[in-house]
Structures are given as structure tokens and as C-alpha cells.
N, C-alpha and C positions, 0 to 999 in steps of 0.2 A: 095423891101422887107426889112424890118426891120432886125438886127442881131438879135433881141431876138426870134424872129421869126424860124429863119433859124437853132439858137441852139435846141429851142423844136422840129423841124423838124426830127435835127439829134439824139435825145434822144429817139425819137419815132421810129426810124428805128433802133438804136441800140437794145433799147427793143426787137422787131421785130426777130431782128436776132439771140437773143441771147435764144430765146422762141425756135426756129427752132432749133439750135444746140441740145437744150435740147429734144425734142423730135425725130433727130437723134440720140441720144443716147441709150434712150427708144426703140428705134423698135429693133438694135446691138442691145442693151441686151437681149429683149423677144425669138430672130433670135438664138440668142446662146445659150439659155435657151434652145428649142424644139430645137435643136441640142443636146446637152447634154445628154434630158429625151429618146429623141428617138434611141439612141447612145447603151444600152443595148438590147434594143429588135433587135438590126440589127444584134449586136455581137453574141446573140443567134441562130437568125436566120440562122447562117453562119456557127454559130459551131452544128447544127441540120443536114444543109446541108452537112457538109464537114464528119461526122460520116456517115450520108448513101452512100454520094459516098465511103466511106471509105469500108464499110459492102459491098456496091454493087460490088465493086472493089474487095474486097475476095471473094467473091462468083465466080466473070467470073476469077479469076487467081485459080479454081482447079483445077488443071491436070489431064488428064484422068486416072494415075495410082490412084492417090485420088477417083475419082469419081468411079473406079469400085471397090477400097476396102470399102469403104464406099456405096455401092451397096450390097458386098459378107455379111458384116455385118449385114445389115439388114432383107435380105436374110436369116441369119443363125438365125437371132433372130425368124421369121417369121416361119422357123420352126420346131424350138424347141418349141413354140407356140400351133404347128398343133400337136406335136408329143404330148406333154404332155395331153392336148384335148382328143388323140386318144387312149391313155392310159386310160383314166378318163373315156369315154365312155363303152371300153370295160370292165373296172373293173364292171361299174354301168352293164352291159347285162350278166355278170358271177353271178351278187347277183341279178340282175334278176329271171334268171334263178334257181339257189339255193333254193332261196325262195318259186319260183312256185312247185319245186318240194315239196320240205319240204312240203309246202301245199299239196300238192296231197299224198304223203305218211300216211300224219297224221289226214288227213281230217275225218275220223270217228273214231278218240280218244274218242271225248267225248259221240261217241254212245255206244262205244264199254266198257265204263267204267260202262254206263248205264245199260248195259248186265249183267257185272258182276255180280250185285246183283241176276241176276234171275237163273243164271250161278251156285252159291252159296246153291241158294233154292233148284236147280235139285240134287247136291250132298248132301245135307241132305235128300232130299228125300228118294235117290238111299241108301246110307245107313241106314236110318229105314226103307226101304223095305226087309231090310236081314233080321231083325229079326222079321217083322210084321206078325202077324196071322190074321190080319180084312184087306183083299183086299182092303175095303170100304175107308179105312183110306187113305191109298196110293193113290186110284182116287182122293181123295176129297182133298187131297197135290197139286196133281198134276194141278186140276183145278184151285187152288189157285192160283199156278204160273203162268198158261194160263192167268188168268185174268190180274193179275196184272203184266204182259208181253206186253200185249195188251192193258190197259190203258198207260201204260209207252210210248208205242211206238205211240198212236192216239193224248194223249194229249201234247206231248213235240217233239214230230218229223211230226205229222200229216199225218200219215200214216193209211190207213182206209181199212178194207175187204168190199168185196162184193161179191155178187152173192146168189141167192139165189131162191128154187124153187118156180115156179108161178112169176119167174120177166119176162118180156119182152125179147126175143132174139134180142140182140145188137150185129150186128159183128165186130161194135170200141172195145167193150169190153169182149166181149165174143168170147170163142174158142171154135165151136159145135166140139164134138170128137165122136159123134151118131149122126142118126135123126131118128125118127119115128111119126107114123099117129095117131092123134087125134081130138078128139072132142074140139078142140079148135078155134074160129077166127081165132087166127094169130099165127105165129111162137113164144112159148115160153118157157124157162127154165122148162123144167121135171125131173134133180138131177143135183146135184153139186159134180165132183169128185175132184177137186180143187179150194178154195178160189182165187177170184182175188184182187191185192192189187195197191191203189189209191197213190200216194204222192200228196198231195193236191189236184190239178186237173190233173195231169198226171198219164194215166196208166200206173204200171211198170211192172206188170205182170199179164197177160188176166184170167178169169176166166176158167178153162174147164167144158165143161157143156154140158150133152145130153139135147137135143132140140126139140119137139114133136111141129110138123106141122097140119093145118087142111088138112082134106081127100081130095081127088081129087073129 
């Protein structure tokens, strides 16, 4: 083999080698690089870790005297809780109650004011009857205030009379206080000694009423 030969031989191997070195280089660097980047996330990791064993470690080193004052505390919170609660209820079952009554005392205020008016009429009556010479005058007072007593009270309270002679003998509503024999079908109303009075559809107080039956 020629020298000139044997020299590009060795130029070609040095090349060779000196390409390898370079990309030995290359991979150390990259190698140390992802060392580096990954080098925070592990130091995080570790200081995550070492704060909960840290946390987990105070929690198992409480001492029983700890653990039952901090027990009595919460305890005492727990109830002062139930106790305030138990206050707050009762105060609400006292105005409850307050109220219910208040209602029940006053519950016919606004009938009662309604009265007044007719209440009013009766004492003017009673005193032009002291000096009145025409009886007629005085009835005819008098019916005025029946009526307008009795519309007051049908149309704003709904409060209705009944009974009346020739009605049907009803014993829901009717309180025979006689009986006697007639020329009639069926058992019915022959006088009225007392009106009976309706609250809308409940009776509040029965009519009395003699009662005339058919013959035997």
C-alpha cells in the first residue's frame, strides 16, 4: 500500500473519531439538561411530602390530655348551640301563643263596632220616646233600626233568619216545642216562637217552632 494512501486512511479515521467525541458530548449535555428541568419538580415533591408527614406527625403526637380538652370544647360549643335554639323556640311558642289569644279576645272588634251604630240609633230612640205623644212614631224608629240591623248583619257578616209558618218541619233546623193534629201531608211549621239564625251554611241557633202533623 502506498504512503498517501495509508495517510487519507488515517484522516478518515480521525474524522471518524472526532464526530463520536462530538456527539458524546451531545447526549452529557441533553442527560444534564433533563436532570436539571426535572430537579424542581422532585424538590417540590419532597417538600409536599415532608409537610404532610409533618401535619400527619402533629396530629398522632396529641396527647390524651389535648384530645379531651379539645373534645370538652367542642362539647361546650355544641351546647351553647342547643341552648340558644332552645331559647329561640320558646320565645317563638310564648308570641305564639300571645297572639292566638290577642286573636281570640278581639276577634269581634270589628262586629262590635258595627253595632255601635245601631247601639246609637236605640238611645235616640229611647230618648224621643220620653217626650213623644204619637206611639206610631216610636214603632216606626224602631223598625228602622230592625231593618237596618238586619241588613248590616246579612250583608257584611252573612248571617240569615229563618223559619217561618207553612215551611216544612226540618229537625237539622228546627226545635218542635209543641205538636198537634192537622189536615196536612206531612209534619210542618204551624208558628214561630223563635227565629232561627244561619252563618252562612251553619246553623247557630235552631228555630223554635210548634209543629202540626197529619191525623192518625
Amino acid at each position: 500500500m502506498s504512503e498517501e494512501k495509508v495517510q487519507e486512511k488515517e484522516e478518515i479515521q480521525n474524522e471518524q473519531d472526532v464526530k463520536k467525541a462530538e456527539n458524546a458530548s451531545n447526549d452529557a449535555s441533553e442527560t444534564e439538561k433533563n436532570a436539571s428541568s426535572a430537579e424542581p419538580k422532585d424538590i417540590k415533591d419532597n417538600t409536599e411530602d415532608k409537610a404532610q408527614s409533618e401535619e400527619t406527625a402533629s396530629e398522632k403526637e396529641e396527647t390524651p390530655e389535648e384530645k379531651i380538652a379539645r373534645l370538652e370544647k367542642e362539647n361546650a360549643e355544641l351546647k351553647d348551640q342547643y341552648l340558644r335554639k332552645a331559647a329561640d323556640f320558646e320565645n317563638y311558642r310564648k308570641r305564639a301563643i300571645a297572639d292566638k289569644q290577642d286573636a281570640i279576645d278581639y276577634a269581634n272588634t270589628s262586629l262590635l263596632k258595627d253595632l255601635l251604630d245601631s247601639l246609637d240609633n236605640f238611645d235616640r230612640t229611647v230618648e224621643a220616646a220620653a217626650t213623644a205623644t204619637d206611639a206610631k212614631s216610636i214603632a216606626d224608629g224602631v223598625t228602622m233600626i230592625n231593618k237596618s240591623l238586619v241588613s248590616m248583619l246579612e250583608n257584611k257578616y252573612n248571617l240569615v233568619s229563618y223559619g217561618a209558618a207553612g215551611d216544612a218541619f226540618n229537625p237539622d233546623i228546627h226545635e218542635a216545642i209543641g205538636m198537634q193534629e192537622g189536615d196536612v201531608q206531612e209534619e210542618q211549621v204551624s208558628a214561630v216562637y223563635l227565629k232561627g239564625y244561619k252563618l252562612k251554611d251553619r246553623v247557630i241557633r235552631h228555630a223554635k217552632v210548634m209543629v202540626t202533623k197529619p191525623k192518625n
